[in-house]
C-alpha positions as CSV (number, residue, x, y, z in Angstrom):
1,X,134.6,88.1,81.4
2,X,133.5,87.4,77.7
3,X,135.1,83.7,78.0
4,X,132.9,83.4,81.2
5,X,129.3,84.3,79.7
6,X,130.3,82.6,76.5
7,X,131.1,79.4,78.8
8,X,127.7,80.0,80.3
9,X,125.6,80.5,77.4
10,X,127.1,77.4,75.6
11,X,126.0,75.0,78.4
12,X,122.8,76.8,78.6
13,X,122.1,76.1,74.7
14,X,123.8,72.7,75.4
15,X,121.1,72.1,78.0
16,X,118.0,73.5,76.0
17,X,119.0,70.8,73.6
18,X,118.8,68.1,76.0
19,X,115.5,69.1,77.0
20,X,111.8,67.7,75.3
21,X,110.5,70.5,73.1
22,X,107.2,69.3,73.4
23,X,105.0,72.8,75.0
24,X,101.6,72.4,75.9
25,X,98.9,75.1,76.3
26,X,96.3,75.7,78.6
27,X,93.8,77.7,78.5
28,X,92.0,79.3,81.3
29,X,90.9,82.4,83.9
30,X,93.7,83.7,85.6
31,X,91.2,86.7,87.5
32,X,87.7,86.1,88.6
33,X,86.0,87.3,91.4
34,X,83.2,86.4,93.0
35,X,80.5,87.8,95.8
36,X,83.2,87.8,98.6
37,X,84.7,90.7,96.8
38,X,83.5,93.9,97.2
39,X,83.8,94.4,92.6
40,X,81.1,92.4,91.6
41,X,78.7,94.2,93.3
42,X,79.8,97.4,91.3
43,X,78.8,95.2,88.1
44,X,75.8,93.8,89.6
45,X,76.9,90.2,89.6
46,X,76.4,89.5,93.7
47,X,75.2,85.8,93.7
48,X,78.4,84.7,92.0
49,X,79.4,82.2,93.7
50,X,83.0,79.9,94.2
51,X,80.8,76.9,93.5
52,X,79.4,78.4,90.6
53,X,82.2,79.5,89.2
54,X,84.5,76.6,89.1
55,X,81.3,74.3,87.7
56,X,81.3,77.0,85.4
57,X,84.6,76.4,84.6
58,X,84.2,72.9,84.4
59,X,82.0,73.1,81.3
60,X,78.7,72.5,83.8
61,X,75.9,74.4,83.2
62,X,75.2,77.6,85.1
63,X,72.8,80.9,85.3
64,X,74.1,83.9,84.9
65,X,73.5,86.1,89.0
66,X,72.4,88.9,86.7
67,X,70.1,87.7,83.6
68,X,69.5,84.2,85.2
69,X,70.2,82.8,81.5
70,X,71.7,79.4,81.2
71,X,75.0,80.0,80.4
72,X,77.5,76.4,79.6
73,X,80.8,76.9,78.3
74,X,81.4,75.0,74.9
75,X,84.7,73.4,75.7
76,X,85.6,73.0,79.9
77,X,88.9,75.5,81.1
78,X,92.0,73.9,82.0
79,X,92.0,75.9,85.0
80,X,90.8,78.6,86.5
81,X,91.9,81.4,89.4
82,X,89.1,82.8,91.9
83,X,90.9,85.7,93.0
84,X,88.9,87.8,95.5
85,X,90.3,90.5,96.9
86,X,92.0,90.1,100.3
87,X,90.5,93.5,101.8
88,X,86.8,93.7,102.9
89,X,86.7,89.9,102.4
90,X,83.3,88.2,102.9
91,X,81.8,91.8,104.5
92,X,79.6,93.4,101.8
93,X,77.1,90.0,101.9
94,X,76.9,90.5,105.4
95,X,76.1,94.2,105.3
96,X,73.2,93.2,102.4
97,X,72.0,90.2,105.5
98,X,71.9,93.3,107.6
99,X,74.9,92.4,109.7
100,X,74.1,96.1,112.4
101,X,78.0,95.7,112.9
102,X,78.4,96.6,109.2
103,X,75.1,97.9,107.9
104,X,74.3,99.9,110.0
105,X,77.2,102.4,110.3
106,X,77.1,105.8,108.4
107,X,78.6,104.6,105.4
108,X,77.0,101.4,105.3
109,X,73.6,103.0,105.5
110,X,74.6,104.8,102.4
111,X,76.2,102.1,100.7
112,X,72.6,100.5,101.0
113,X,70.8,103.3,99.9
114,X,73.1,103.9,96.8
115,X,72.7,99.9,96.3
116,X,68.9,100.4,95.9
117,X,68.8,102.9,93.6
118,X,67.4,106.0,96.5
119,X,71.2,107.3,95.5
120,X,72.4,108.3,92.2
121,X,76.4,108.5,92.7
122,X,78.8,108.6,89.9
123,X,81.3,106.2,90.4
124,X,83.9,108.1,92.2
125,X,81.4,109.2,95.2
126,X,80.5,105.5,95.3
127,X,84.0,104.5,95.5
128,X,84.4,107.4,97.7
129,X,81.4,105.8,100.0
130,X,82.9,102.3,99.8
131,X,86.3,103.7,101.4
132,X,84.7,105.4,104.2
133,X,82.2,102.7,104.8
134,X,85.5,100.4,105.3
135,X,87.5,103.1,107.1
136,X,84.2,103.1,109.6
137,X,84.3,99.5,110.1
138,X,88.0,99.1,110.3
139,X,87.3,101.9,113.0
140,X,84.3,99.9,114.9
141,X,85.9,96.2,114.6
142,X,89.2,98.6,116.7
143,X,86.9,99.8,119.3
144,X,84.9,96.5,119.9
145,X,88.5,95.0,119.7
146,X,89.5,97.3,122.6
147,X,86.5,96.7,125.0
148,X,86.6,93.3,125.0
């Protein structure tokens, strides 16, 4: 076994050698979301946008969706990653269009209401909210699935 792995491990280093060491590095965002993602809205960014982000990333000049200050990045990314999350893709923009499928169930109702300030919730009720207000359209999207 030991003549085996040392076989092994002298190609390998044999092979490493034959290979360029030249590395390069890149530099970029690996996790952004933007205002298809349920997140941003928790950190009042909900005008960020795909477009905006990767001309953002690009080194183009942008505002900021909350303080509307210019904001241009000094040296363009390599690349970047919009990464929105897979659940409730796309629905909290409808529910602030005032989509009735979405905003006006219980829990979007109250999602708006919290949104606007007639709410104080510590974050854990408004997380709370936000699951329920999903479980509810999960729930009506079923039923509207069913009778069609």
């Amino acid at each position: 076994m030991n003549l085996l792995l040392g076989a092994l491990f002298s190609n390998a280093a044999a092979w490493a050698q034959d290979r360029p060491t030249q590395t390069h590095l890149y530099w970029g965002d690996t996790h952004l979301h933007t205002s298809n993602s349920f997140d941003v809205y928790l950190f009042d960014t909900p005008t960020s946008t795909p477009d905006a982000a990767y001309r953002s990333a690009k080194g183009e000049p942008v505002f900021s969706p909350t303080t509307g200050v210019r904001r241009q990045l000094k040296t363009p990314l390599d690349f970047l990653v919009v990464s929105d999350h897979a659940e409730m893709l796309g629905f909290i923009p409808r529910m602030y269009a005032g989509d009735p499928e979405i905003a006006q169930t219980v829990s979007g109702k109250a999602f708006l209401a919290s949104a606007r300030g007639e709410q104080k919730k510590s974050y854990s009720q408004f997380m709370t909210s936000l699951y329920n207000w999903a479980a509810d359209l999960i729930r009506a999207l079923l039923i509207s699935a069913r009778g069609k």
